[in-house]
KOLPA-739566 format. One record per residue: y, x, z of N, C-alpha, C, CB in turn. Coordinates in steps of 0.2 Angstrom, whole numbers, padded with zeros to 4 digits, always signed. Atoms other than C-alpha are relative to their C-alpha. Glycine has a CB too. Layout:
! residues N
YXZYXZYXZYXZ ...
! end
This chain:
! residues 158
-0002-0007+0002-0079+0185-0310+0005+0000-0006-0007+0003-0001 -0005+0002+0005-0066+0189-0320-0003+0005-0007+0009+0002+0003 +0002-0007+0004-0071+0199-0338+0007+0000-0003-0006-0001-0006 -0007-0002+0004-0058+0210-0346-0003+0005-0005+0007+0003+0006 +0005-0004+0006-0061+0220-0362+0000+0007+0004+0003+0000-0010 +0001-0008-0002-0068+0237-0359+0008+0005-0002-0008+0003-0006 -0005-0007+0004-0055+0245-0372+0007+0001+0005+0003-0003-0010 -0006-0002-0004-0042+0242-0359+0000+0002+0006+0005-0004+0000 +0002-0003-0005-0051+0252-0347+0003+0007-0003-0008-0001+0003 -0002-0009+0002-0041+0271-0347-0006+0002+0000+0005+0005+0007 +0006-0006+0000-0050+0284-0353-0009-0002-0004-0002+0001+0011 +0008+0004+0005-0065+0274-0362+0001+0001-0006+0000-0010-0001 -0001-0001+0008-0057+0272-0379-0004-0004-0005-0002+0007-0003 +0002+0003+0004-0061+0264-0393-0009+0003-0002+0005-0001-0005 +0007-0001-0001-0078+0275-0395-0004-0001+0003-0001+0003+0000 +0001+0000-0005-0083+0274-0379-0005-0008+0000+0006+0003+0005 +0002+0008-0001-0083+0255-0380-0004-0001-0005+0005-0006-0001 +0002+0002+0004-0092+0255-0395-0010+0002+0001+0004+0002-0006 +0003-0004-0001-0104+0268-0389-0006-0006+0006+0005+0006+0001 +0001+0004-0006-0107+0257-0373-0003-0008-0004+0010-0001+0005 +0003+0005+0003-0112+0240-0384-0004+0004-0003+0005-0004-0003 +0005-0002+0004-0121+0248-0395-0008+0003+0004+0004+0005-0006 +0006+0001-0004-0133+0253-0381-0002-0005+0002+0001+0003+0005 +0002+0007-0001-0132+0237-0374-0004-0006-0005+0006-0002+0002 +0002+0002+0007-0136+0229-0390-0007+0001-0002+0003+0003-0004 +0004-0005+0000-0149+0242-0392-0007+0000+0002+0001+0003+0003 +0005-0003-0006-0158+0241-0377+0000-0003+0006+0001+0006+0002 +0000+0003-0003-0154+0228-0368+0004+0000+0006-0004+0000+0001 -0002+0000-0005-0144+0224-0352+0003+0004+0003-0002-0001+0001 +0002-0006-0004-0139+0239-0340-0001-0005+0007+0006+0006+0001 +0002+0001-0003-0150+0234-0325+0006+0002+0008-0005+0002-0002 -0002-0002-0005-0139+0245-0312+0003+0005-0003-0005+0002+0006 -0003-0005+0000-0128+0258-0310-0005+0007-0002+0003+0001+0007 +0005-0007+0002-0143+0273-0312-0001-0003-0008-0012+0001+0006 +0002+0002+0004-0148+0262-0328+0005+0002-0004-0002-0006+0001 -0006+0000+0002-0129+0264-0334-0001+0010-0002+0005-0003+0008 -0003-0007+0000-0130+0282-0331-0004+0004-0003+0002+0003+0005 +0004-0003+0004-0146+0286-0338+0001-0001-0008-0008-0002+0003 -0003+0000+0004-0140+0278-0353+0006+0003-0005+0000-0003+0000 -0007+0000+0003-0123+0282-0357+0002+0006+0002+0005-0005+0002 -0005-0008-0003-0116+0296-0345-0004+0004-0002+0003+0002+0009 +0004-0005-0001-0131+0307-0344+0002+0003-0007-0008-0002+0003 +0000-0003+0007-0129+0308-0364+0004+0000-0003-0002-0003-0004 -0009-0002+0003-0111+0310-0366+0001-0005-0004+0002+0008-0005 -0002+0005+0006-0108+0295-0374+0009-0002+0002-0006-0007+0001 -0007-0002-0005-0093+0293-0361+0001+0006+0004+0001-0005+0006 -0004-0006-0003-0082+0305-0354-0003-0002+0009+0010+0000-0002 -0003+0002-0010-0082+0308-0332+0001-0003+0001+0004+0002+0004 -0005+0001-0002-0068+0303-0331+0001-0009-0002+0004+0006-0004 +0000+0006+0001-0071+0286-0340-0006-0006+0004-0001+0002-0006 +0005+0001-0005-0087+0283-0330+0004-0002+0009-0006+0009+0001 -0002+0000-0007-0077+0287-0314+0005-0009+0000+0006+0008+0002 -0004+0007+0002-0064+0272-0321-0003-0004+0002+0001-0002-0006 +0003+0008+0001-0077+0259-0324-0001-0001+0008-0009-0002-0004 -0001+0001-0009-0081+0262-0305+0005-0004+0002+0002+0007+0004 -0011+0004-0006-0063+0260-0297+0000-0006-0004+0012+0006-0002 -0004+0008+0002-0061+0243-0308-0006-0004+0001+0003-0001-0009 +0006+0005+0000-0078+0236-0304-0004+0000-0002+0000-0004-0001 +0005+0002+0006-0088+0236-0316-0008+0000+0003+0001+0005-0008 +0005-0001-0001-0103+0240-0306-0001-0004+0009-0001+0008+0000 +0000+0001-0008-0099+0230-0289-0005-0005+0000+0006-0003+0004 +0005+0003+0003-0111+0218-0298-0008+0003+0006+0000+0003-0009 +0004-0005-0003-0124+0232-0288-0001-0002+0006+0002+0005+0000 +0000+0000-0005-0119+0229-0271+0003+0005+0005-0005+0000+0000 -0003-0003-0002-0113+0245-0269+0007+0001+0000-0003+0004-0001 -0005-0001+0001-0097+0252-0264+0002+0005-0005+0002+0000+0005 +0000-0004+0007-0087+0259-0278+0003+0008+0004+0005-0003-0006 -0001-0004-0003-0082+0272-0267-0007+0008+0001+0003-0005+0005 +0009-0003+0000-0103+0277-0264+0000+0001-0008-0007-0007+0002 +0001-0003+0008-0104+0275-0283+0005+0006-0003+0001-0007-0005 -0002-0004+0004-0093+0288-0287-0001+0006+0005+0007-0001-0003 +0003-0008+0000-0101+0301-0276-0007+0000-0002+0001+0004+0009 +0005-0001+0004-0117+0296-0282+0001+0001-0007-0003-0005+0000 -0002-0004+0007-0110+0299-0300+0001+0008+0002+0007-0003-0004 -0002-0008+0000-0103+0315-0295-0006+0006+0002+0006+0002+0006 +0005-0002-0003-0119+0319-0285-0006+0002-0007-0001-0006+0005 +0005+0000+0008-0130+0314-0304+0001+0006-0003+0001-0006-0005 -0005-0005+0006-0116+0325-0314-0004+0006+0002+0012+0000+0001 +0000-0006-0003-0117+0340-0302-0008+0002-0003+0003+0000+0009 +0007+0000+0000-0138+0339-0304-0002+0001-0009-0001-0008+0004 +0000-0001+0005-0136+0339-0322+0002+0006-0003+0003-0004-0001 -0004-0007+0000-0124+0352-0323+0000+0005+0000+0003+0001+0003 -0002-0002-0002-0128+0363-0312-0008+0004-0003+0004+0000+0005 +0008-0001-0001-0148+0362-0314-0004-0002-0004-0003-0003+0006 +0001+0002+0009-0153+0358-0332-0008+0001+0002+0005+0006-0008 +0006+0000+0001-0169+0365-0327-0006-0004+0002-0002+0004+0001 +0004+0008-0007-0173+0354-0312+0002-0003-0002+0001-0002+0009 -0001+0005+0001-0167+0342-0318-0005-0007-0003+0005+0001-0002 +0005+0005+0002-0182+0335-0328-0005+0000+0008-0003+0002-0007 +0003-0001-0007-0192+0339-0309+0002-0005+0005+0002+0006+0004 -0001+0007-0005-0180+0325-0301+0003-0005-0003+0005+0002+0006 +0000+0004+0006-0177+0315-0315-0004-0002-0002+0002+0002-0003 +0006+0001+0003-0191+0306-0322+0002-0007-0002-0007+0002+0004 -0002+0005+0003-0187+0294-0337-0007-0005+0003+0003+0001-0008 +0003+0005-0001-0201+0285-0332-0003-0004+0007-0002+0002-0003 -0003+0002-0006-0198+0281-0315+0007-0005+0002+0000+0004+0001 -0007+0004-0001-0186+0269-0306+0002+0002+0005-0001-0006+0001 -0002-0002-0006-0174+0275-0296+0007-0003+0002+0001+0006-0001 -0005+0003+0001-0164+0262-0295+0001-0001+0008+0000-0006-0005 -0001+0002-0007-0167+0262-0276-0001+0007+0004-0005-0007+0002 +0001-0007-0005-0167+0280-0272+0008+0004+0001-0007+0007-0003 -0008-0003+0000-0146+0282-0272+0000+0002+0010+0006-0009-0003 +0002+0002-0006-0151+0283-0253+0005-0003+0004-0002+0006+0003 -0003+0006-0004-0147+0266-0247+0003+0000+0008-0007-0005+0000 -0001+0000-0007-0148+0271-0229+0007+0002+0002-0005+0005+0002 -0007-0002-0006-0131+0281-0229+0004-0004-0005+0005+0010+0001 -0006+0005+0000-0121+0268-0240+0004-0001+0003+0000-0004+0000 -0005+0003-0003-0115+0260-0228+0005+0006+0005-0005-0007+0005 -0002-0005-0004-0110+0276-0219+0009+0001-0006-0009+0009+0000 -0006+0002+0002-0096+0276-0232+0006-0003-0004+0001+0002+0001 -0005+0008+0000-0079+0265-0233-0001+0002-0008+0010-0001+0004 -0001+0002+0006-0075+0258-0248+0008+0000-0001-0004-0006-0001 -0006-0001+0002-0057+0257-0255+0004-0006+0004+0001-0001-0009 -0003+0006-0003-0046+0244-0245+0003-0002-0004+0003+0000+0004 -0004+0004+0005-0037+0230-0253+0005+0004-0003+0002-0006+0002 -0009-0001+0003-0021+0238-0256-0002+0006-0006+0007+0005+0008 +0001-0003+0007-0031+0254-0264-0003-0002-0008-0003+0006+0001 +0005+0004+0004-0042+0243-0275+0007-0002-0007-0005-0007+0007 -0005+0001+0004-0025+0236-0282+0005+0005-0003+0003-0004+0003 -0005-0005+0003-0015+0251-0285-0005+0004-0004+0005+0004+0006 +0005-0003+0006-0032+0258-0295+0001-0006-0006-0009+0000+0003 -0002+0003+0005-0031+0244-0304+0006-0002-0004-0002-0003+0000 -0005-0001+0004-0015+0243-0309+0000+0006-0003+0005-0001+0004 +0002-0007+0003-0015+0262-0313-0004-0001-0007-0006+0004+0004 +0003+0000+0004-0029+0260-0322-0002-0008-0006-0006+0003+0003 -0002+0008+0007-0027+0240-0331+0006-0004-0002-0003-0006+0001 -0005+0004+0001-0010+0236-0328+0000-0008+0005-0001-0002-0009 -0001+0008+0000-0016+0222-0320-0004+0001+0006-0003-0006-0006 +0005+0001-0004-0026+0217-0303-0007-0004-0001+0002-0001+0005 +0007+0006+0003-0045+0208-0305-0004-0002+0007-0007+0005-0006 +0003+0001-0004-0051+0211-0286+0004-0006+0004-0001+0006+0003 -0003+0004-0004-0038+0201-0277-0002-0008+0001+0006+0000-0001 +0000+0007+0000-0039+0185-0270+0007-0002-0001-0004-0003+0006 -0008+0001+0001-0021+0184-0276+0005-0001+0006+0001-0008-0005 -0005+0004-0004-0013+0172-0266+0000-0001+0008+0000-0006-0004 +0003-0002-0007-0022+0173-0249+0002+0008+0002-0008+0000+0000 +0000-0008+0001-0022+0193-0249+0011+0001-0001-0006+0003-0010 -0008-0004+0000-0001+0193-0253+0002-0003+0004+0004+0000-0006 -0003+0003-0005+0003+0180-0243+0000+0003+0009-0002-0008-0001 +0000-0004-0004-0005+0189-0228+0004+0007+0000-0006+0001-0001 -0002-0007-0002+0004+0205-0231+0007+0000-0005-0007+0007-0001 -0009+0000+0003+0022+0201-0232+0005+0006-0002+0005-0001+0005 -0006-0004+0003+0027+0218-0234-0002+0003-0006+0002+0005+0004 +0002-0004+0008+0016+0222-0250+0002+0002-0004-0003-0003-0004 -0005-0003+0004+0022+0233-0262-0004+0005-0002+0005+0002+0004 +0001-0007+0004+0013+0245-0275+0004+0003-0003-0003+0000-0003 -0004-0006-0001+0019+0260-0277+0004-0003-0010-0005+0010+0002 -0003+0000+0007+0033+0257-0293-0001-0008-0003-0004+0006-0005 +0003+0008+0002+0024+0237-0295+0002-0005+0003-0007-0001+0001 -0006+0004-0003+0040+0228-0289-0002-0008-0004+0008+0004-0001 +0002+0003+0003+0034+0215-0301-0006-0008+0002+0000+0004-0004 +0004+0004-0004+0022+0206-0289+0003-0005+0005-0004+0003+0003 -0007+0004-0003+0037+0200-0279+0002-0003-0004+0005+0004+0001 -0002+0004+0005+0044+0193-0294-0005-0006-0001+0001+0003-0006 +0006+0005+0000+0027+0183-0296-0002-0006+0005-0006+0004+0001 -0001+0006-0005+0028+0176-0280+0003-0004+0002+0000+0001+0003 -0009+0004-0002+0046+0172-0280+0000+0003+0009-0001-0013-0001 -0002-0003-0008+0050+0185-0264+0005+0006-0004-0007+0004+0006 
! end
């Protein structure tokens, strides 16, 4: 696995990251994605929009799920939050695990990002790719080409 520092995840920031360790630190590990979000997003510690990032770059594939699932299960948590402040302690219960009620069953029901979007997220959002298998993955697809990231061509020598 590759690690890369938080802070050059868009949209984090330097608070965010500090914010994000100093839970960790804290309180130990994040177990899962729900663990992640009971900690940090649910409490504004990160933005949406920063949450939705760590998604698209990985940071939770660790899980199993796709990040594609994980960001309508965030949107799904947010909206629940949001909309229903009252229910929410009703289907929410810190003392409970719900680390396996994302409902596993439709996962697989759907896709996830294909290679090509997986790299043009991360470039977007790191400059850089981390999912690829580099050199398998480009050599397969001679006409590769992100959008404005003519620079992988150069890498290859094409």
């Amino acid at each position: 696995a590759l690690r890369i520092s938080l802070s050059s995840i868009k949209d984090i920031g330097q608070e965010g990251v500090s914010r994000i360790l100093d839970e960790r630190n804290s309180h130990g590990v994040y177990k899962d994605f729900y663990d992640f979000y009971k900690r940090i997003i649910s409490k504004h510690k990160i933005s949406l929009k920063a949450a939705e990032n760590l998604i698209k770059i990985g940071a939770f594939d660790f899980t199993g799920f796709k990040r594609k699932y994980l960001i309508i299960i965030l949107g799904y948590l947010y909206s629940i939050k949001k909309k229903k402040k009252n229910i929410l302690k009703g289907i929410i219960d810190s003392n409970v695990d719900y680390a396996d009620e994302f409902f596993p069953e439709t996962a697989d029901l759907v896709d996830d990002y294909n290679p090509n979007e997986k790299i043009e997220i991360e470039m977007e959002l790191l400059g850089f790719c981390t999912t690829i298998s580099s050199h398998d993955y480009f050599m397969k697809n001679q006409e590769f080409n992100i959008k404005g990231h003519k620079q992988w061509k150069i890498i290859l020598g094409r």
